[in-house]
Biopython code that builds the backbone (N, CA, C, O; Angstrom):
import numpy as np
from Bio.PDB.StructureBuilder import StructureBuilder

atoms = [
    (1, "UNK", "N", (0.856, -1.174, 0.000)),
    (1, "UNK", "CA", (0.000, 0.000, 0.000)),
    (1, "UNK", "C", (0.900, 1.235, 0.000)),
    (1, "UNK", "O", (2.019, 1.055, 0.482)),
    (2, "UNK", "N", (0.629, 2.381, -0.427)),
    (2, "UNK", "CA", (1.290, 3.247, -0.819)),
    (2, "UNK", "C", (0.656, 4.498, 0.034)),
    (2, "UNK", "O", (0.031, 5.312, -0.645)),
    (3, "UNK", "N", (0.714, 4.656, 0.949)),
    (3, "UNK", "CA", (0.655, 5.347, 1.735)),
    (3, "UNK", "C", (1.877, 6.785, 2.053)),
    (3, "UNK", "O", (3.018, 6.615, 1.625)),
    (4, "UNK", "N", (1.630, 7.800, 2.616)),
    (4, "UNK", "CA", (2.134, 9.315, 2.518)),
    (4, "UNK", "C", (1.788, 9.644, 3.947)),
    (4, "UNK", "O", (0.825, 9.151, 4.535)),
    (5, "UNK", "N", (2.702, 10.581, 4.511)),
    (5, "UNK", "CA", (2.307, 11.272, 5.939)),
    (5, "UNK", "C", (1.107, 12.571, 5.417)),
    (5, "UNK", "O", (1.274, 13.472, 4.595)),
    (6, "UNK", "N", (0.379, 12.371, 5.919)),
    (6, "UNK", "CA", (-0.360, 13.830, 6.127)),
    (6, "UNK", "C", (-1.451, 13.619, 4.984)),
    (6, "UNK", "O", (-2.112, 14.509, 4.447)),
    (7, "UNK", "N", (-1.495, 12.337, 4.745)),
    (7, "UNK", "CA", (-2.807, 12.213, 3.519)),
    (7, "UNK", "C", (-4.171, 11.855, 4.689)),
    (7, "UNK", "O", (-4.212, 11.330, 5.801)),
    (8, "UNK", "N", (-4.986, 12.329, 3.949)),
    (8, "UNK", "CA", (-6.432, 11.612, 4.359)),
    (8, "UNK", "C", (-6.757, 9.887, 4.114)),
    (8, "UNK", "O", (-6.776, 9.363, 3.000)),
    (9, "UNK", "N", (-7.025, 9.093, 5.536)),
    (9, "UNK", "CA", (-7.242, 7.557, 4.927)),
    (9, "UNK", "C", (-9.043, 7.707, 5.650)),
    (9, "UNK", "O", (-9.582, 8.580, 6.329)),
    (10, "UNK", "N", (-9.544, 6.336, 5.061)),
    (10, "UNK", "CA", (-10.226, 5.618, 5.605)),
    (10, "UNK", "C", (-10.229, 4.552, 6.339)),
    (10, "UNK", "O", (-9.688, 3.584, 5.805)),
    (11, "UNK", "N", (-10.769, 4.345, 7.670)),
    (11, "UNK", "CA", (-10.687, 2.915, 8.331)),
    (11, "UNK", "C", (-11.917, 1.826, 7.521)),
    (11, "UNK", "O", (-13.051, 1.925, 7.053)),
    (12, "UNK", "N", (-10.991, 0.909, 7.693)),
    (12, "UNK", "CA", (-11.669, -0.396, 7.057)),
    (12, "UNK", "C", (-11.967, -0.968, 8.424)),
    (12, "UNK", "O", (-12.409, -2.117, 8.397)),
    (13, "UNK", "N", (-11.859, -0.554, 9.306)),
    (13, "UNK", "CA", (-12.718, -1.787, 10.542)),
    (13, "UNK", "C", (-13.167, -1.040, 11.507)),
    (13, "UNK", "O", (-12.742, 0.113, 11.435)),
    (14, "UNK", "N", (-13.900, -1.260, 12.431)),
    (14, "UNK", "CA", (-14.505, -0.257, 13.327)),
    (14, "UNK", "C", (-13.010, -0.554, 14.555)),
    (14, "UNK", "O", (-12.063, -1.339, 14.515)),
    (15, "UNK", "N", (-13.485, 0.634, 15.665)),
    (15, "UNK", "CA", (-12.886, 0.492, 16.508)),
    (15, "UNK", "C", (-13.756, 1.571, 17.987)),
    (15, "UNK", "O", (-13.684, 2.692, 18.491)),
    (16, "UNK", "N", (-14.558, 0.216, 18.134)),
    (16, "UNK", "CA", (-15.143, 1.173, 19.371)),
    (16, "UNK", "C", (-14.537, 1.907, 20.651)),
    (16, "UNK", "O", (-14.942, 2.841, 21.342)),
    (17, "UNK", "N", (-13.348, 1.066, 20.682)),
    (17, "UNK", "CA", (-12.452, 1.832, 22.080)),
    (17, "UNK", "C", (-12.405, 3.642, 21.798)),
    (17, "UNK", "O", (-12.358, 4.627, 22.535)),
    (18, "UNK", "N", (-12.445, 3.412, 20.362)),
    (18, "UNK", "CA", (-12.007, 5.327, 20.045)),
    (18, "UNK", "C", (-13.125, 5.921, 19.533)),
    (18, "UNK", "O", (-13.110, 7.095, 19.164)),
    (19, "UNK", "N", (-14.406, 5.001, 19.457)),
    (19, "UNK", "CA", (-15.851, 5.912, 19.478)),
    (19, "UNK", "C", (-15.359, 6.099, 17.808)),
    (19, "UNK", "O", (-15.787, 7.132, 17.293)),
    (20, "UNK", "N", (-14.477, 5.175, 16.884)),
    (20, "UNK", "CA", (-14.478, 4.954, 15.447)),
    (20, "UNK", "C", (-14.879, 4.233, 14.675)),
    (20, "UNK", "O", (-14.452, 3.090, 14.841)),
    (21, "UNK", "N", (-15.931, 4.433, 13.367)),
    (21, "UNK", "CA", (-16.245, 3.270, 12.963)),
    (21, "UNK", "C", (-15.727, 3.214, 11.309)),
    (21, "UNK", "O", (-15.262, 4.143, 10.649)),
    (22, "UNK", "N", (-15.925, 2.093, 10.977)),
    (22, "UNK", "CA", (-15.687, 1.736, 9.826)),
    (22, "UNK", "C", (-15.670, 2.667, 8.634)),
    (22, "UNK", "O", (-16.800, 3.102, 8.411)),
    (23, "UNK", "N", (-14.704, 3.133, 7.759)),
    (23, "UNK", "CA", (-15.075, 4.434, 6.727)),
    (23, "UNK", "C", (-14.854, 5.740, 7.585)),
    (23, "UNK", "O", (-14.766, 6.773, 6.920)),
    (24, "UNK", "N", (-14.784, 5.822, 8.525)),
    (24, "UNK", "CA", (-14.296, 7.158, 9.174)),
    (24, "UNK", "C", (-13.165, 7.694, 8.497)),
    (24, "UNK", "O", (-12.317, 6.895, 8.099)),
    (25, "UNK", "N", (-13.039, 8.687, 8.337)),
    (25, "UNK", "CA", (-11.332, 9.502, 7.690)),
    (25, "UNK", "C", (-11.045, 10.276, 9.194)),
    (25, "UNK", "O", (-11.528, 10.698, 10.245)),
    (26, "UNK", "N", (-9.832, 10.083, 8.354)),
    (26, "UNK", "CA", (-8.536, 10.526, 9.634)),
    (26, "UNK", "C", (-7.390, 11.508, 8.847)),
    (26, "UNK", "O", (-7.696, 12.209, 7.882)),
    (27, "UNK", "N", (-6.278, 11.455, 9.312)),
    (27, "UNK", "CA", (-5.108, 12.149, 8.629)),
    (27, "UNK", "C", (-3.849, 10.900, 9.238)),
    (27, "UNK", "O", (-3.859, 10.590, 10.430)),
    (28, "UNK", "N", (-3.310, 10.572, 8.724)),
    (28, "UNK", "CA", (-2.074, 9.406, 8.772)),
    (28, "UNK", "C", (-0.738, 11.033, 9.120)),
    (28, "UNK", "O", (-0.070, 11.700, 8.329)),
    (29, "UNK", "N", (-0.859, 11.082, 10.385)),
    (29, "UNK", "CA", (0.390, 11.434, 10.878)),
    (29, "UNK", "C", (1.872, 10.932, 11.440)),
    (29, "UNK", "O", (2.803, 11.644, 11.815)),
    (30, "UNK", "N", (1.796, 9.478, 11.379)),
    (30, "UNK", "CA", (3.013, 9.093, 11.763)),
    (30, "UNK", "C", (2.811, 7.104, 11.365)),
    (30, "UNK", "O", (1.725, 6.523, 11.383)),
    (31, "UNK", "N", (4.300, 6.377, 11.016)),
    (31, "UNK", "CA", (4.169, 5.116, 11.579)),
    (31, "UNK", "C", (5.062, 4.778, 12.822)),
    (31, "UNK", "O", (5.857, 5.481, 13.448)),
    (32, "UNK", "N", (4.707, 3.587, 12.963)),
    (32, "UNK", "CA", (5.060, 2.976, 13.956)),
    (32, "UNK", "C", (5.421, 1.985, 14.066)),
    (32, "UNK", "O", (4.624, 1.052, 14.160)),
    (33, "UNK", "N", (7.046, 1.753, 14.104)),
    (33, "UNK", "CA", (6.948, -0.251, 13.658)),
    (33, "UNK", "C", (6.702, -1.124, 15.504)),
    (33, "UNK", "O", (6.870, -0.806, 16.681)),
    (34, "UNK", "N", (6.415, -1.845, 15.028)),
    (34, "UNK", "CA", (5.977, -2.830, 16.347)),
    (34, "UNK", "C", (6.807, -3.371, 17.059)),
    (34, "UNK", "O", (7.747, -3.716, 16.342)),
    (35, "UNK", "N", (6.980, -3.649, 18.138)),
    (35, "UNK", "CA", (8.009, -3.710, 19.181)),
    (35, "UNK", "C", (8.806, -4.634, 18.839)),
    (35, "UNK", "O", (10.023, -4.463, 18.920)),
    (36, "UNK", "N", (8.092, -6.144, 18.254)),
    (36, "UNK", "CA", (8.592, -7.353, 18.304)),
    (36, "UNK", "C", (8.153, -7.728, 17.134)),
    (36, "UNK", "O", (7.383, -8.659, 16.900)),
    (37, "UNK", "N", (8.669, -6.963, 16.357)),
    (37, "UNK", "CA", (8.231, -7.462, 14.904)),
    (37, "UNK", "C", (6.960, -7.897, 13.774)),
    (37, "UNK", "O", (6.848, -8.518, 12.718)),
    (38, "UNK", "N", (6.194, -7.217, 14.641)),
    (38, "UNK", "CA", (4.506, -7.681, 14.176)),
    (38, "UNK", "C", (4.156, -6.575, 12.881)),
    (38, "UNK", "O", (4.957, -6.178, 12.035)),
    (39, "UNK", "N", (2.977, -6.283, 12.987)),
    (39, "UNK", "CA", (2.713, -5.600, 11.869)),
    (39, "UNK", "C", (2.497, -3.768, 12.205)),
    (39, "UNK", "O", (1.651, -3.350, 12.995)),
    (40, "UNK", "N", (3.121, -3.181, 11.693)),
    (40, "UNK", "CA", (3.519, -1.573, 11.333)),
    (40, "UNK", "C", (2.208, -1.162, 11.909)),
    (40, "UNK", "O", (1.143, -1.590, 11.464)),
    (41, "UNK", "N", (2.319, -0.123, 13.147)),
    (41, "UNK", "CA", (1.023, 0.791, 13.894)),
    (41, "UNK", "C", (1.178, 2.220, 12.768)),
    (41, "UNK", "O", (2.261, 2.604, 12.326)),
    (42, "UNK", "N", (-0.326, 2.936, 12.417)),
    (42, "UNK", "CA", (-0.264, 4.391, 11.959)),
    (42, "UNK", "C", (-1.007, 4.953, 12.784)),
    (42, "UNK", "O", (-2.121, 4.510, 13.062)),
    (43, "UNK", "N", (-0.498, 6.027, 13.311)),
    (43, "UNK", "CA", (-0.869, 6.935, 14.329)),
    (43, "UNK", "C", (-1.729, 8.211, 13.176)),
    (43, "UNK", "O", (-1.207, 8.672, 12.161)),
    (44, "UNK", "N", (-2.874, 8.494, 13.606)),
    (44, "UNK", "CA", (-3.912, 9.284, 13.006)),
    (44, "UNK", "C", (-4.372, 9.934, 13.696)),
    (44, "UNK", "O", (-4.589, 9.602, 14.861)),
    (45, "UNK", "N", (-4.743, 11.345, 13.090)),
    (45, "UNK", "CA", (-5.913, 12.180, 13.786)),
    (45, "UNK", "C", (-6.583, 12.420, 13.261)),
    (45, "UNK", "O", (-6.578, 12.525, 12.034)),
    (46, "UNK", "N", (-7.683, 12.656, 14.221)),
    (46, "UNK", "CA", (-9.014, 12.464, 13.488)),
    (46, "UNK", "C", (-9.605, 14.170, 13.915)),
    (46, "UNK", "O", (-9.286, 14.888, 14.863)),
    (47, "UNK", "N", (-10.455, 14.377, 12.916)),
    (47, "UNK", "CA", (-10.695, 15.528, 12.972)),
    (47, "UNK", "C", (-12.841, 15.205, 13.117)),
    (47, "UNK", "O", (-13.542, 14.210, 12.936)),
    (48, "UNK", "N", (-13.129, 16.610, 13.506)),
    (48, "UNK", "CA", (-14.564, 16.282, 13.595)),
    (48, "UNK", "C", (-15.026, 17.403, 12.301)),
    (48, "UNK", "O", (-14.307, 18.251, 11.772)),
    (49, "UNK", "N", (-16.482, 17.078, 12.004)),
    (49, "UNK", "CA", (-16.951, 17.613, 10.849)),
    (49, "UNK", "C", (-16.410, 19.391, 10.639)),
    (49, "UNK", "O", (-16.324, 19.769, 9.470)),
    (50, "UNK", "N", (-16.128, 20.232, 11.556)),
    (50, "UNK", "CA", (-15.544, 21.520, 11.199)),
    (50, "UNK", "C", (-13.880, 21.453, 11.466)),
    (50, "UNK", "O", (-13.263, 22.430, 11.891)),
    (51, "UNK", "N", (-13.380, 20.438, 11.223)),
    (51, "UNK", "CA", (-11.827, 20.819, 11.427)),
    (51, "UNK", "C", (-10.925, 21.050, 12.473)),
    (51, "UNK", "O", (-9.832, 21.617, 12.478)),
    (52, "UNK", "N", (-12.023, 20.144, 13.966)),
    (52, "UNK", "CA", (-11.368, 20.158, 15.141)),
    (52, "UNK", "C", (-10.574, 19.281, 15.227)),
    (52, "UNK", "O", (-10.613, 18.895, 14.059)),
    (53, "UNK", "N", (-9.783, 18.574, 15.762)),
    (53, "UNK", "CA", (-8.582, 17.837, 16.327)),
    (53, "UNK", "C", (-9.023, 17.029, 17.454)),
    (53, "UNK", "O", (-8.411, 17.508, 18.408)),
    (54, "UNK", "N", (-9.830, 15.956, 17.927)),
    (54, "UNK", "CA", (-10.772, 15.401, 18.603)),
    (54, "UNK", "C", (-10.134, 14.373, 19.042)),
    (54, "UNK", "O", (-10.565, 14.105, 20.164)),
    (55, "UNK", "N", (-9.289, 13.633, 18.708)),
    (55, "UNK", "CA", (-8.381, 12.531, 18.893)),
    (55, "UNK", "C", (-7.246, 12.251, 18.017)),
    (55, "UNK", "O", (-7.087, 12.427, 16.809)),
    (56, "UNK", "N", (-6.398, 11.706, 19.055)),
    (56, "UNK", "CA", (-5.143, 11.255, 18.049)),
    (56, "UNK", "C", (-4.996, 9.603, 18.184)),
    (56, "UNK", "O", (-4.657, 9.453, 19.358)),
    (57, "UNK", "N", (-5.074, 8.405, 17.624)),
    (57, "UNK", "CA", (-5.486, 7.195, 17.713)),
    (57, "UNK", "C", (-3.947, 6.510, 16.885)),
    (57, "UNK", "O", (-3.372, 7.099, 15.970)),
    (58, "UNK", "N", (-3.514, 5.205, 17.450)),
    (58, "UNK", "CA", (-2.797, 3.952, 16.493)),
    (58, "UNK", "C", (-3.721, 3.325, 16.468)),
    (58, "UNK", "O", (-4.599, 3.363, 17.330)),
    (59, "UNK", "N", (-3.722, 2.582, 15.431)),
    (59, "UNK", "CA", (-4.097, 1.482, 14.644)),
    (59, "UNK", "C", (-3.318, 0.637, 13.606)),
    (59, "UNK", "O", (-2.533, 1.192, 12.837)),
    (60, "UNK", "N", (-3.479, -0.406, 13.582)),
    (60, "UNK", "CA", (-2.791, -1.736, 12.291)),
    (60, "UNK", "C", (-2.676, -0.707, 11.079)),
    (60, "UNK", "O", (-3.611, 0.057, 10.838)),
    (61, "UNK", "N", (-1.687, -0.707, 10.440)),
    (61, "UNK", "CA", (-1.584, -0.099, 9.076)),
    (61, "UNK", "C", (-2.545, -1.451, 8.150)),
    (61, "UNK", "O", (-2.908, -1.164, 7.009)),
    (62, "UNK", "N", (-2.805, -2.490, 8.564)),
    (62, "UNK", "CA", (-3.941, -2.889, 7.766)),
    (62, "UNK", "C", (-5.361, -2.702, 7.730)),
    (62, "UNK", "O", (-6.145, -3.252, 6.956)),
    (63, "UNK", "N", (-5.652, -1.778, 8.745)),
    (63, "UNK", "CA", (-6.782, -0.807, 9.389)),
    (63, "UNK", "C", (-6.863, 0.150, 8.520)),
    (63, "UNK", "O", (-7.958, 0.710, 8.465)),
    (64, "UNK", "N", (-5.948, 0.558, 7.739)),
    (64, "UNK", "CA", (-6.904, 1.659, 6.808)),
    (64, "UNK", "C", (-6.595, 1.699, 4.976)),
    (64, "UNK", "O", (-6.082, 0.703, 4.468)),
    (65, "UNK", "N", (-6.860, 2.598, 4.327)),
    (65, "UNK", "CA", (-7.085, 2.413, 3.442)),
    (65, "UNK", "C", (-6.991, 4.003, 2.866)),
    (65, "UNK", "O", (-7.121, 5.023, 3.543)),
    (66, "UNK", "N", (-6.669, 3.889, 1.091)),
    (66, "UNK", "CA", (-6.422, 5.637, 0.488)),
    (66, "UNK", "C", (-7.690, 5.380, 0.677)),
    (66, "UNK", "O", (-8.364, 4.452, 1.125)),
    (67, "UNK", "N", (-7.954, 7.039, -0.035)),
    (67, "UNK", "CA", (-9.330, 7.400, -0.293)),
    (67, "UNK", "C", (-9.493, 7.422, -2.448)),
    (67, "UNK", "O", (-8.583, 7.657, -3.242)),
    (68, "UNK", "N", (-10.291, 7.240, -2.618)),
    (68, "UNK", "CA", (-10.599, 6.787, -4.142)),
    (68, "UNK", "C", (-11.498, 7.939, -4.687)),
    (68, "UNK", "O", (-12.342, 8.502, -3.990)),
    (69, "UNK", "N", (-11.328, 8.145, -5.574)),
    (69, "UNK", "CA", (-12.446, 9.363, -6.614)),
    (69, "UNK", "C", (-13.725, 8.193, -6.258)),
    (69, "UNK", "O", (-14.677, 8.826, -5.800)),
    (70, "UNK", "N", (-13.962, 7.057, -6.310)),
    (70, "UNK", "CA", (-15.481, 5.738, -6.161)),
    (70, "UNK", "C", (-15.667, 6.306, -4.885)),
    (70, "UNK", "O", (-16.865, 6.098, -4.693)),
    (71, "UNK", "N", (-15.146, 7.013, -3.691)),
    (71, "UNK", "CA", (-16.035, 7.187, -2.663)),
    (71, "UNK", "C", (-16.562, 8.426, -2.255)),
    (71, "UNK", "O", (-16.010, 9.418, -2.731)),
    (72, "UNK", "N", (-17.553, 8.606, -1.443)),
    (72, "UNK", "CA", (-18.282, 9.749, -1.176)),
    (72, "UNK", "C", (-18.128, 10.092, 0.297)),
    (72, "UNK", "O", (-18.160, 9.221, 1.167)),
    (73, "UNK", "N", (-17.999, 11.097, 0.496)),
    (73, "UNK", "CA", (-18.177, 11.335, 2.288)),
    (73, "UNK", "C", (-19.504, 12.035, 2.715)),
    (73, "UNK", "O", (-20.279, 12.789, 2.127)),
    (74, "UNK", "N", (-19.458, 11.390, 4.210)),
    (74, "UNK", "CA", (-20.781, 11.430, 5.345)),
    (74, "UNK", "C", (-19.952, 11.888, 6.344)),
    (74, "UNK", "O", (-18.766, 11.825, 6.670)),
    (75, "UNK", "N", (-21.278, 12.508, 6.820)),
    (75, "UNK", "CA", (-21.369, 12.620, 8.257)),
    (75, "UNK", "C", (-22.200, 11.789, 9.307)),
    (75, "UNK", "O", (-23.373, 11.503, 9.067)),
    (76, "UNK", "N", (-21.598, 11.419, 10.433)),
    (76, "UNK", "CA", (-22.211, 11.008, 11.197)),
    (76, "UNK", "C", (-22.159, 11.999, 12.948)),
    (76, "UNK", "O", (-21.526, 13.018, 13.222)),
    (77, "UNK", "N", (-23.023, 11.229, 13.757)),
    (77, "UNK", "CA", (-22.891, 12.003, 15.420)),
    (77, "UNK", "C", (-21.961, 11.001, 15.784)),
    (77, "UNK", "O", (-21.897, 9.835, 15.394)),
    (78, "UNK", "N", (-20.962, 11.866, 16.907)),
    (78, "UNK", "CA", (-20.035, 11.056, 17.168)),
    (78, "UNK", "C", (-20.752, 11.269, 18.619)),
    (78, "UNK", "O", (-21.009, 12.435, 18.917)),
    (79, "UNK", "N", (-21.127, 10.153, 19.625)),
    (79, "UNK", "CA", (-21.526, 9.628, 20.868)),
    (79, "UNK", "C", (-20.076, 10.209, 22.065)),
    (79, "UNK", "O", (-18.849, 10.316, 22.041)),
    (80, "UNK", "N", (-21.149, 10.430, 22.934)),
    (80, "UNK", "CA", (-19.970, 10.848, 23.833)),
    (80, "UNK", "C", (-18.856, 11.481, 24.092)),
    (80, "UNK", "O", (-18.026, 10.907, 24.798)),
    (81, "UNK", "N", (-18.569, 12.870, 23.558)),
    (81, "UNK", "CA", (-17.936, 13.476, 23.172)),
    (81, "UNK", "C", (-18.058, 14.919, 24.435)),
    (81, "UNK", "O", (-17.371, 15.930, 24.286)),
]
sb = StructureBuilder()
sb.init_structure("model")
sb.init_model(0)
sb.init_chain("A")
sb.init_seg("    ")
for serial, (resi, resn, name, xyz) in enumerate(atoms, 1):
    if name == "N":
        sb.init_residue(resn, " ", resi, " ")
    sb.init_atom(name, np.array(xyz, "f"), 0.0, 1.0, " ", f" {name:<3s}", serial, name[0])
structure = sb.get_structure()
């Protein structure tokens, strides 16, 4: 996968610990290789619908995904905030 610092991704899997779900966009600010050799963490922030800074999250670099001209963006309510 061809991934860039500071691009916009999508998550391909939910992750309720961070109140994230599936298709959410983020910004890929950093990697992270894994302590003991496992698979590469990307550290992301996530922004809320006006451009706040709401969390900064790792996840599996097999957790996300570019973004494609085929997709469209939503909004959703983010719970508990």
């Amino acid at each position: 996968m061809d991934l860039e610092l500071y691009q916009e991704v999508a998550l391909t899997r939910n992750f309720p610990e961070y109140q994230l779900q599936e298709g959410d966009i983020a910004t890929l600010i950093d990697f992270v290789p894994h302590p003991n050799g496992g698979e590469t963490g990307c550290v992301l922030e996530v922004f809320n619908a006006v451009g706040e800074s709401i969390n900064v999250v790792t996840v599996p670099i097999s957790a996300i995904k570019k973004l494609t001209s085929h997709e469209i963006l939503s909004s959703r309510k983010l719970i508990n905030l």
